[in-house]
N, C-alpha and C positions, 0 to 999 in steps of 0.2 A: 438655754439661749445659744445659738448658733454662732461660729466664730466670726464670718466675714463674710458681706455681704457685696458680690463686687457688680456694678454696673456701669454697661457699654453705651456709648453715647455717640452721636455721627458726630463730623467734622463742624456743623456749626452749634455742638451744645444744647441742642433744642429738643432733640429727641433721643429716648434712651430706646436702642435696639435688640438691648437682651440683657438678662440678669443670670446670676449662679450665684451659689452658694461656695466657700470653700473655707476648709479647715484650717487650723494654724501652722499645719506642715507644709502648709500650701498648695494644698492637692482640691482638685475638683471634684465638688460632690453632687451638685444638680443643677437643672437648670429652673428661675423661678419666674413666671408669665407677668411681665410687666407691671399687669394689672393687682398682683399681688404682693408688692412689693413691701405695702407700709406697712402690710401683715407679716410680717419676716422680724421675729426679733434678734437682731445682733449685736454683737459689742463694738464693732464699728463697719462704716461703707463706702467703699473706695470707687470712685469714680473713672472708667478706664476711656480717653478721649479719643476719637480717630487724630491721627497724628497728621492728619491730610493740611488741615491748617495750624502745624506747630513746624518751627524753624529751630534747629538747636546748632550751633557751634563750638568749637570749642576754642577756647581765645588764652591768652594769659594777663591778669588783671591784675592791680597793684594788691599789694594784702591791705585789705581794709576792711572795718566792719558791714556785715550786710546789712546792715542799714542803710550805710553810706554807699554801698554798690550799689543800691534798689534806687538811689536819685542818682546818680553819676552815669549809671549803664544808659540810658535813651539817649544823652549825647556820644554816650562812645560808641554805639552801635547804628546812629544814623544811616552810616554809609552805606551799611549790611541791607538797607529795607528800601525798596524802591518808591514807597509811598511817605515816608517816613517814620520817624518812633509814636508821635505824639497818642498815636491810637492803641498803641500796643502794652502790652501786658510782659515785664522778663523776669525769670526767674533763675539763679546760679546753684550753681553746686560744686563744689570745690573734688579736685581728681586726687590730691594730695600727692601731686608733681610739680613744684617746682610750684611758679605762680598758673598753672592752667585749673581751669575752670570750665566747666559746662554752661552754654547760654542759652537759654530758652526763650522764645518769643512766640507771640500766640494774640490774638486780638482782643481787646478788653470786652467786645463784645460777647463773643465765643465764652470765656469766660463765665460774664455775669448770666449768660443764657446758662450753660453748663451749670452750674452752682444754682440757679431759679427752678432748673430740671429736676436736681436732685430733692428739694427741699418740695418742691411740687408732689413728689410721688411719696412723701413723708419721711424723708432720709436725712441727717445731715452731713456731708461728708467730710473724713478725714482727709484724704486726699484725693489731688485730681492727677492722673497721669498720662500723656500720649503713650500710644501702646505701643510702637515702635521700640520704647527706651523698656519694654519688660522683656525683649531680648537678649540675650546674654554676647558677649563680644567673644571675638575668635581673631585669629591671625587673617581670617578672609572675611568679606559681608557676608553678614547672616539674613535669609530670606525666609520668609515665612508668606502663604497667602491666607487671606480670612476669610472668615465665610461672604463675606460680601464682597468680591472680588480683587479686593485691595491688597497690595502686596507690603510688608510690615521689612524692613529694611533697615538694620544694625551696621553699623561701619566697624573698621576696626581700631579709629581711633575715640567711638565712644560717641561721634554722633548718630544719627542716620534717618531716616524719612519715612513714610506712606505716602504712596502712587499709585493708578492704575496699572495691571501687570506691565503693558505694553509700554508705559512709560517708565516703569523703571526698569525693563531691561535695556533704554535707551541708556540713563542715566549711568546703568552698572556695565553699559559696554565695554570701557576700558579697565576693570575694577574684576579685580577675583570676586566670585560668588558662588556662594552652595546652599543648599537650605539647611534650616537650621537644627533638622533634626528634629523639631519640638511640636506638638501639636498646637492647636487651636487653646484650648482650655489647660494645657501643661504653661501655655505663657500667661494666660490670665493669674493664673495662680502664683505667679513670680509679684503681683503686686502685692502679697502678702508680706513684703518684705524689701519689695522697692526704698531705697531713700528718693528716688526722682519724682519731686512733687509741685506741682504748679502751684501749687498754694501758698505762694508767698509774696510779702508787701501787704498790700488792703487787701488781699484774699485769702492771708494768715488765718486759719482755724479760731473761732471766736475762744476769747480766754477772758479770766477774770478783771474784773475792769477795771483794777488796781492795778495790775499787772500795765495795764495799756497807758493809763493816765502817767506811769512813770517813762514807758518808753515814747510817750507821745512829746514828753518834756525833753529826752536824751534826742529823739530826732529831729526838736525844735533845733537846738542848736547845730546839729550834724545835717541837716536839709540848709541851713545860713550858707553854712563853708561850702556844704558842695555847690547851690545855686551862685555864688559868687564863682566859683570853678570851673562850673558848670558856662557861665556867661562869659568869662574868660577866655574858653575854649571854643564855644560858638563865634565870639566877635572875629576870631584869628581864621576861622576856618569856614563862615558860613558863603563868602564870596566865592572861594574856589571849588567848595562843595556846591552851590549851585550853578556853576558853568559847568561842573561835570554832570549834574543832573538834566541841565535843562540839555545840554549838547546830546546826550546816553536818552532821552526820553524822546530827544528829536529824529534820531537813528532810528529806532524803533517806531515810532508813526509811521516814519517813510517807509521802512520795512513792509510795515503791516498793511498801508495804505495800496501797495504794491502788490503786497499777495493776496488783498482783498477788496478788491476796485469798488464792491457790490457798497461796501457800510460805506455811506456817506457822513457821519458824525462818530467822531470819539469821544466818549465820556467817561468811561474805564477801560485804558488800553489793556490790562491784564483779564479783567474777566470776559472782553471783547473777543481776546484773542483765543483764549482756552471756547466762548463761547461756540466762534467758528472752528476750531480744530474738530473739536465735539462731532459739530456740521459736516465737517467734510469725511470725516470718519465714517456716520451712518449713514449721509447719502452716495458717501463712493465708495463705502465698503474699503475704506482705509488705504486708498491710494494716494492720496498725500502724505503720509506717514511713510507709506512703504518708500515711496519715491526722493520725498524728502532725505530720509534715513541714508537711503544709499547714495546720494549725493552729498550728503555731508560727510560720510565717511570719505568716498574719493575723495573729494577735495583737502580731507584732513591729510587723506595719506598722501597723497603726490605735491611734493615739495615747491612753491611760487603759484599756484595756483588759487585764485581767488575770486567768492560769488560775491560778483557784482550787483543783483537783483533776482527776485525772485517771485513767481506769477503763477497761480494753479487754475485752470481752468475746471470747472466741477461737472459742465457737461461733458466734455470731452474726454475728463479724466486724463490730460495732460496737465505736466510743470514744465512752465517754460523757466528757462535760468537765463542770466546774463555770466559768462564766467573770465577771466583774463588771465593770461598764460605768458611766462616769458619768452614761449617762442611757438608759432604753428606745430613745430615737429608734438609739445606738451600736449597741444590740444589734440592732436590726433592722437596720443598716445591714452589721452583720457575719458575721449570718444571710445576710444579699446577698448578699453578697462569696464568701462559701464555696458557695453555690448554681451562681454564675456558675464559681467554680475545677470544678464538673461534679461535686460531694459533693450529697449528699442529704442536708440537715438537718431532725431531728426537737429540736422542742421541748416539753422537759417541765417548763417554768413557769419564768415570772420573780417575784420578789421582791423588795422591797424592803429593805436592811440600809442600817440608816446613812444617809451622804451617795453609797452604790453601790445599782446594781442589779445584785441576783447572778441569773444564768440558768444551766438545766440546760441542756445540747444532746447529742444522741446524734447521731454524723456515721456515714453508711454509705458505700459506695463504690457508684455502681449498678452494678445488676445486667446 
């Protein structure tokens, strides 16, 4: 019987994109055609998840049993999720510092798809892991790209993500980064040995039903306390958390209503928004991005300077900006700046408001 049987799964669970074999030393030994999978006998099979829909943090949490973290964490992590917890899936892992802890979140859907996949192609798994966390940490982010264009992304304080390249070189612009040295299949085979495992709470590894009838009684009473805790903490806090929600969800409409006149109805401002970035990517050949990028950068760097609105044009292949400056001399100095980065700035008037000068700027990329 073969040692470990590890299969790759995309970012919603639903589909497994490749399988290998690999030994107890955790070396790669082949690769096995999907279709063959439930003919593979092993002693266990670990589930490796695109990490594109997993959020991990790293927090520090009171010491309490996980038990009691697995009901207590969706209120303490509200703030973290722009949709909120109710749908999500968290899982902890203690760093053995102090009270920090690793928090994983991930959607219960994703999940139950994931874990339906495995068991579909006749497998049960031991664990489920974003592949990101089979990275090893370094004093700089660790970078790896996978065979499906996805760049796998280690922090160094023990969190870190999966992006498309181009967006996490946005992400790691200010951040040390190197690769990580490691291949494709040298990182698979680190799950040989992972403790980072999604598989906890109601998606705990099935065990003897003895074993659960006792801890179903222990978390009777420990689900009481925290749900009273749990409700304690939401009456004190759900007013001020929803004025910052609805205010931060309203910012962002207008944003986006702004840089995309064309959608007339929003019904998921996040998947809306990634949907048109996408858009504008392959039909302008990623001149919003580029454009974008270099405007946010200026304005990061040059001190009082602030984008007031922003508008991309998809025929034209222009961004228009609205931007305000504490003084004309700024704006022309950032008008400079963006000429020198190799943009073509058109100005369509400055004004006076206030104690700011607001200017229009339309940036092109040359021809």
């Amino acid at each position: 019987m073969n040692d470990y049987l590890v299969i790759i799964l995309d970012e919603t669970g639903g589909f497994a994109t490749g399988a290998g074999l690999i030994n107890k030393a955790g070396q790669w030994q082949k690769a096995v055609p999907v279709s063959d999978i439930s003919s593979v006998g092993v002693e266990q099979a670990i589930a490796v998840l695109s990490g594109a829909g997993v959020a991990v943090w790293r927090e520090s949490l009171p010491k309490l049993p996980q038990a009691k973290l697995q009901k207590i964490i969706p209120g303490m992590m509200e703030d973290r999720l722009a949709d909120g917890s109710g749908n999500m899936h968290f899982a902890v892992w203690p760093l053995g510092e102090k009270n920090e802890q690793l928090v994983a979140a991930v959607a219960q859907d994703v999940m139950d798809r994931a874990l339906a996949t495995m068991r579909r192609l006749g497998v049960e798994p031991t664990s489920v892991v974003p592949d990101f966390m089979l990275l090893a940490t370094g004093e700089s982010a660790q970078v790896l790209t996978g065979p499906e264009g996805l760049c796998q992304v280690r922090l160094p304080d023990g969190t870190g993500f999966t992006a498309e390249e181009s967006l996490a070189e946005t992400m790691l612009v200010e951040a040390a980064a190197q690769p990580s040295g490691t291949s494709w299949h040298h990182m698979l085979g680190a799950a040989v040995e992972s403790s980072f495992n999604l598989q906890q709470g109601r998606y705990a590894g099935r065990t003897d039903i003895t074993a659960w009838l006792l801890w179903f009684r222990r978390a009777g009473l420990l689900a009481v306390a925290a749900l009273l805790l749990w409700v304690a903490m939401v009456s004190l806090e759900t007013s001020r958390l929803q004025d910052e929600a609805d205010a931060t969800y309203a910012e962002a409409e207008a944003l986006f209503r702004a840089s995309f006149p064309d959608v007339k109805r929003i019904a998921n401002l996040r998947a809306q928004a990634r949907q048109e970035v996408m858009k504008l990517r392959q039909q302008s050949g990623g001149e919003f991005l580029k454009l974008s990028n270099l405007l946010f950068e200026q304005t990061s760097a040059q001190e009082g300077s602030l984008l007031e609105g922003l508008r991309f044009d998809n025929a034209r292949g222009e961004l228009a900006a609205t931007i305000s400056f504490t003084s004309f001399a700024d704006g022309e100095a950032f008008k400079k700046s963006l000429t020198q980065n190799g943009v073509m700035v058109l100005e369509g008037g400055s004004r006076q408001e206030g104690a700011r000068v607001v200017t229009d700027l339309t940036l092109r990329s040359p021809s």
